[in-house]
N, C-alpha and C positions, 0 to 999 in steps of 0.2 A: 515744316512748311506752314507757313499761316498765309491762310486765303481770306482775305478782302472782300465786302460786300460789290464794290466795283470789280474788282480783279473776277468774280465768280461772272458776272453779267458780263463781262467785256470776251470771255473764254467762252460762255453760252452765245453771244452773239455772233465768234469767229465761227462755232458750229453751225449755228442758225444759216448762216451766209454758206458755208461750204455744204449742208444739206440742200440750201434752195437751188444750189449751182448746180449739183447731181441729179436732182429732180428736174431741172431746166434744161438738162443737157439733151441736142439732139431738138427739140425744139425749134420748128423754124421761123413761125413769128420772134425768138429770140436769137435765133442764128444770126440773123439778118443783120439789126440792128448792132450786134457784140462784131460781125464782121467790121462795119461802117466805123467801129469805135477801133477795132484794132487796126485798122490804115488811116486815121487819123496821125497823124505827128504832132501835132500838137494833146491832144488826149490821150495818146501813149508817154512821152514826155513826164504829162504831168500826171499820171500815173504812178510813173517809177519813183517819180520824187512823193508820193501821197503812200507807198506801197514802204521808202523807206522809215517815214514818220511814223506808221503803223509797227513796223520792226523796232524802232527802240520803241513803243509805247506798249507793248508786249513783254520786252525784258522786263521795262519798270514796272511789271505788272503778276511779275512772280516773286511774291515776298516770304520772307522765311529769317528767322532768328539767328543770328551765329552763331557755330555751336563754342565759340571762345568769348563769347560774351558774357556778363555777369550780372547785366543790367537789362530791362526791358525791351530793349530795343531791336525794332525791326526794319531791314531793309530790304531791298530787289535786288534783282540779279544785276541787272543797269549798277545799284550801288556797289554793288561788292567789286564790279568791275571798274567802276573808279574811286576807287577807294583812295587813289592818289589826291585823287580831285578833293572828294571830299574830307581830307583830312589834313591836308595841307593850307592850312589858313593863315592869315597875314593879320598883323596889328589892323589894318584900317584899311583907306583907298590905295590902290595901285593902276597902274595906266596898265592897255595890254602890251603885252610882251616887255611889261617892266622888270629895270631889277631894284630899282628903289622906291619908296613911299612916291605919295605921290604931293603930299602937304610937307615944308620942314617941318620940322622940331630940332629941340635941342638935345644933341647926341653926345652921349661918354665917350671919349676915346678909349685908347689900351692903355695910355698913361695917365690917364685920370684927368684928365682935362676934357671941356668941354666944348661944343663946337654947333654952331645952326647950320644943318642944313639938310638933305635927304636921308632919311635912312636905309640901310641895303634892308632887301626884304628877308625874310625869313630862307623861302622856299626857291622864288621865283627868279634863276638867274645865277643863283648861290653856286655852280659849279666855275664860274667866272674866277678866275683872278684879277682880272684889272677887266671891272666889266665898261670900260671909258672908251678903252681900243678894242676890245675881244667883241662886243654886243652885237653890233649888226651883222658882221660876219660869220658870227654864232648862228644867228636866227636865221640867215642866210641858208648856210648848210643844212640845217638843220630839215627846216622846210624843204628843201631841194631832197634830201634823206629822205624823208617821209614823204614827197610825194612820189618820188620812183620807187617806194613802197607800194602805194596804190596803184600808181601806173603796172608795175609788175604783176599784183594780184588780179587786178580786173583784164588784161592780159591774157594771166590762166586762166580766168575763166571762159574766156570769149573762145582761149585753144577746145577747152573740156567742151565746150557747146558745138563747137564746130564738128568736133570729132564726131559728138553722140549726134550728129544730123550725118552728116558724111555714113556712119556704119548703118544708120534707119534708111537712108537713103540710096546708098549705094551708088551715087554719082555725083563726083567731085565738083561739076560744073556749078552743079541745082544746088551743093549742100555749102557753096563759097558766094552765092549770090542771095542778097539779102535785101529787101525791098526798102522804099523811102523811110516807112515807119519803122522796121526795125531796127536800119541806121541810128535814126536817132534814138530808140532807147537803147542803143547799145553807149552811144557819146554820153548822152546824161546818166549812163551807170557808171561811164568812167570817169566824167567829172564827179560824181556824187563819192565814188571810192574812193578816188584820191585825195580829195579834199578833206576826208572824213579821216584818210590816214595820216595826212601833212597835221590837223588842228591837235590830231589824239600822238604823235610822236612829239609837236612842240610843247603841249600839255603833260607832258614828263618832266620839261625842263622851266618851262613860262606856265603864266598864268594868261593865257591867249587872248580873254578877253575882260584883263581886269580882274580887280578884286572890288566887291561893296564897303559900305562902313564898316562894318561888323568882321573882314577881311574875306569873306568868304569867295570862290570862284565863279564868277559870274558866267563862264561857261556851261560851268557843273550845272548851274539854275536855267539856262537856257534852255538847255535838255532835257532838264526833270520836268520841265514846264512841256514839254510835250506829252507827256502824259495825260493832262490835266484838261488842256486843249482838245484833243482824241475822245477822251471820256466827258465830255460835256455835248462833244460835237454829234459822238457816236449815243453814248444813250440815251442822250435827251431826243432825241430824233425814234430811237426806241421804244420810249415810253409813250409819245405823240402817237404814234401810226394807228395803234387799236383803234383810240379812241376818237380820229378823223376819217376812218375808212371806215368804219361801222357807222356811226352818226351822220355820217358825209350818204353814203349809198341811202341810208334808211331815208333820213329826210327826202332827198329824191326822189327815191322810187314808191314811200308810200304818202305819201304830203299828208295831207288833211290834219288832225291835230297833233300827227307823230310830227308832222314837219315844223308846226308851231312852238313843241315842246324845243326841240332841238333846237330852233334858231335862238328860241328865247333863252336858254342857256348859255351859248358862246354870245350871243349877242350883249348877254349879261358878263360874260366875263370881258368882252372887249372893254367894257364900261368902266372896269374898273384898271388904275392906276397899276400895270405889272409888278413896277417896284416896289409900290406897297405889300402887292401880296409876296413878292418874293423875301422884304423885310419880316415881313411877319412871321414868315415860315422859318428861315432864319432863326430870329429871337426864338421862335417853340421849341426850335432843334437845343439851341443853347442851353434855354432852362431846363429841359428833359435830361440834358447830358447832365447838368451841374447838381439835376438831384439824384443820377444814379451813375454815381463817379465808378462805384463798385464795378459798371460794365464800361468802363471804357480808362482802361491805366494805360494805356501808351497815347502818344501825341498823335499818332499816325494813323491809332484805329479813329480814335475822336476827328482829326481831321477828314478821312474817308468819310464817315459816317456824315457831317456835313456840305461835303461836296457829292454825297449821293442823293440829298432832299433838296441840294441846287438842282439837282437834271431833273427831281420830282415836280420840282416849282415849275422849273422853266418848260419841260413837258407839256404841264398841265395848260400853260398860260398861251403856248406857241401852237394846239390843234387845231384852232381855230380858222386860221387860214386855209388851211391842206382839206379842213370838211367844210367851206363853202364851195372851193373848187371840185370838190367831189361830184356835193348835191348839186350843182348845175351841169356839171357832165352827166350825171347820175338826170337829169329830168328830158336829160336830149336820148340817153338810150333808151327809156324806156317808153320812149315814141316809134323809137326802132321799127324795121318792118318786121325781125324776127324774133323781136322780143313779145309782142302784139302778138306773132304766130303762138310762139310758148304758151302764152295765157288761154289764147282760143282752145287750143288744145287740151287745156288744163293740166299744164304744166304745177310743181309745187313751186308757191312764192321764194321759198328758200333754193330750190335747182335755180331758178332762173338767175336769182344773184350770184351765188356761187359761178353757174356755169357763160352767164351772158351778161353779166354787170360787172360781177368784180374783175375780170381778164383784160377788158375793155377800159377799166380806170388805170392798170396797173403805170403805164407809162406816166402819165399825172403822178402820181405815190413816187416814183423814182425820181424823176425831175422834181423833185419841190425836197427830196429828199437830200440828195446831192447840193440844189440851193441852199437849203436850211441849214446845213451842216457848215458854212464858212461862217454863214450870220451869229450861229450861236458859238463857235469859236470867238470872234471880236464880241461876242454880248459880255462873256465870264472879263474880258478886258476892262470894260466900262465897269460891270458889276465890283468888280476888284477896286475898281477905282476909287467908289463910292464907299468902298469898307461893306459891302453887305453879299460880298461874293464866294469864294473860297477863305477858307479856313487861313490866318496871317501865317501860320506855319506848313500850309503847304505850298510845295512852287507852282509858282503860273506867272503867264507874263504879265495877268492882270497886276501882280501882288509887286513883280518886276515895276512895269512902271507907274506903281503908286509911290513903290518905294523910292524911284529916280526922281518924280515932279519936286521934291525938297533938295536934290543933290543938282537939279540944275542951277539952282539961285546961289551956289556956291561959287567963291572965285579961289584960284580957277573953276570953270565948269567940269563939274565927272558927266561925262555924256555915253561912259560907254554901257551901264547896263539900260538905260534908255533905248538905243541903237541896236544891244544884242537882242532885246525883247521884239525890237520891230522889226529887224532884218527873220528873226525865224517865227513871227507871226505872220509876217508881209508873205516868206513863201510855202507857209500850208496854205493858206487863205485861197492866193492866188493859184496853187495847184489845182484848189478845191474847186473854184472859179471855171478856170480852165476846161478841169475833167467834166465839170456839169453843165460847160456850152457844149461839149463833143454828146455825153448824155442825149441833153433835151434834143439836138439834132439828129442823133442816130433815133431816138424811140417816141417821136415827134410822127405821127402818120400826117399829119399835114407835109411836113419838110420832107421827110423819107420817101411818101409817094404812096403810103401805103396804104 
């Protein structure tokens, strides 16, 4: 098994989060609001669908060598599970669910003759005999196969769920009636199942969504690029929180020349051009690698290593916001009437924040958390775009469509990895969205009532 500087931080943070849940548990300033969020339907919803993104970007997140390899190379458990995907390449473009090129050229026949026009693909389609008349009614079945695959499994699972309330329950009536929001995340588990079964049984036979220049599955890259997305979204938000909840409360609550240092710092950093600094950080990383080749012989540890000083950059450059809204919440509590009592008292400066300051920002820190996390998702897009984002050999959808903006001015147009980028960019984004309007309204004491 080889563990990744990400893959370590992404497994410490799945702890982190499931520690803070155990310690939070029971809580009723937190009951309250986690209620409000779970009869939401729209915030469960998009939940399930943020909850499955998470699930493959966990697979891709357990890497380890094959022990039938011979070569350096490392992949995830995501990879080894489509290993079909990934190994099955095509000379060049392909349309989805093609079975030929998607440019002519000119083709050998069996008799030696020659001929302009499509070529059959390698992989994609090749069980066909006459893919002229067989194609669509191929594809047809196929997908119909695979989605009463999903249909079937998501099914059993809805029976196994049912059963294990029914035997906790012991009354058939309570344990078969299911409220508005659980309705729905039970429909968008079964559309997310099924569709996940129909794309991965016609991805046996098709290349579902196309092939790139180079032939490769633009599927495959959709999905690896969730990874990439997740770990930008998730640690960069990470690394931000110390250093906006600390700086944010402090300026606040002790102003005078602590508050001055403090502003003038983020103040300073707003000043400066992000791109720049994220450029610069960038080229360091580069050169640093280029002179000690010695620590980094594979493509993937090199690539990690600088998609983890992207979330260092972007971290450092993104605190700003989340500690000005701190220090102004941070200057209204400690006007408080019983934060004033604490002091009278001679309370210590450090209890009071600890136990009357920071409790009281926590909902700000969440809400801006949840917002932050879709913005810097679309940021690694733009950064990619510009060449100064992730590494050109890892996936992301940045790097997708940097690579598509030249295959549009093609004729015909390839527009499909352009479309596959945006379609599962478009819905973490919008899940992200979504979950952090139900957020900001459940732990919103303004909105809540509380």
């Amino acid at each position: 098994m080889v563990v990744l500087w990400t893959d370590a931080l992404i497994y410490i943070l799945c702890f982190a989060v499931l520690g803070i849940a155990f310690f939070l548990r029971g809580k009723e300033h937190i009951k309250r609001p986690l209620q409000n969020i779970a009869h939401s339907k729209a915030g469960m919803a998009s939940l399930v669908v943020l909850l499955f993104f998470v699930l493959i970007g966990l697979l891709d997140s357990v890497h380890f060598k094959p022990a039938n390899s011979k070569s350096n190379e490392i992949i995830s458990l995501l990879d080894y599970w489509a290993t079909p995907l990934r190994e099955r390449g095509e000379k060049t473009y392909s349309a989805p669910l093609a079975t030929t090129l998607y440019s002519k050229e000119m083709m050998t026949l069996a008799d030696g003759s020659t001929q302009w026009g499509y070529p059959r693909l390698e992989f994609g389609g090749r069980h066909l005999d006459y893919p002229e008349t067989q194609h669509l009614s191929d594809v047809l079945k196929k997908a119909g196969y695979g989605f009463a695959q999903g249909a079937g499994l998501s099914g059993l699972i809805i029976l196994c769920y049912l059963g294990v309330r029914l035997i906790s329950q012991g009354d058939s009536k309570c344990a078969f009636t299911l409220g508005a929001a659980a309705r729905t995340v039970w429909a968008v588990m079964i559309i997310i199942v099924s569709l996940s079964c129909t794309l991965i049984y016609l991805s046996a036979y098709y290349h579902v969504l196309g092939t790139d220049k180079v032939g490769e599955d633009v599927f495959y890259q959709a999905v690896k690029s969730i990874r990439t997305g997740l770990v930008l979204g998730t640690l960069t938000t990470l690394i931000m929180l110390p250093m906006a909840i600390i700086f944010g409360i402090l300026a606040g609550f002790f102003r005078g020349w602590v508050d001055d240092v403090i502003q003038y710092i983020y103040t300073t950093l707003n000043a400066i051009p992000s791109v720049l600094l994220i450029a610069a950080s960038i080229l360091m990383v580069q050169v640093y690698m280029a002179n000690h080749e010695q620590d980094f012989t594979s493509v993937i540890v090199r690539a990690d290593m600088r998609l983890l000083f992207l979330c260092l950059i972007l971290g450092v450059t993104n605190w700003t916001g989340l500690c000005r809204l701190l220090r102004a919440e941070t200057l209204k509590l400690r006007e408080m009437e019983y934060v004033q009592a604490a002091q009278a008292l001679g309370v210590k400066e450090s209890i009071i924040l600890l136990r009357h300051i920071l409790p009281n920002v926590m909902h700000i820190v969440l809400i801006s958390v949840v917002l932050d996390f879709s913005s810097l998702v679309l940021a690694e897009a733009v950064l990619s775009y510009i060449n100064i984002g992730v590494d050109p050999t890892t996936y992301s959808w940045g790097n997708m469509i940097n690579g598509a903006r030249l295959e549009m001015a093609r004729e015909p147009i390839v527009w499909w990895s352009l479309s596959a980028a945006f379609l599962f960019m478009f819905t973490l984004v919008l899940a992200a969205n979504l979950f952090a309007d139900t957020v900001q309204d459940a732990f919103d004491p303004r909105r809540s009532g509380g």
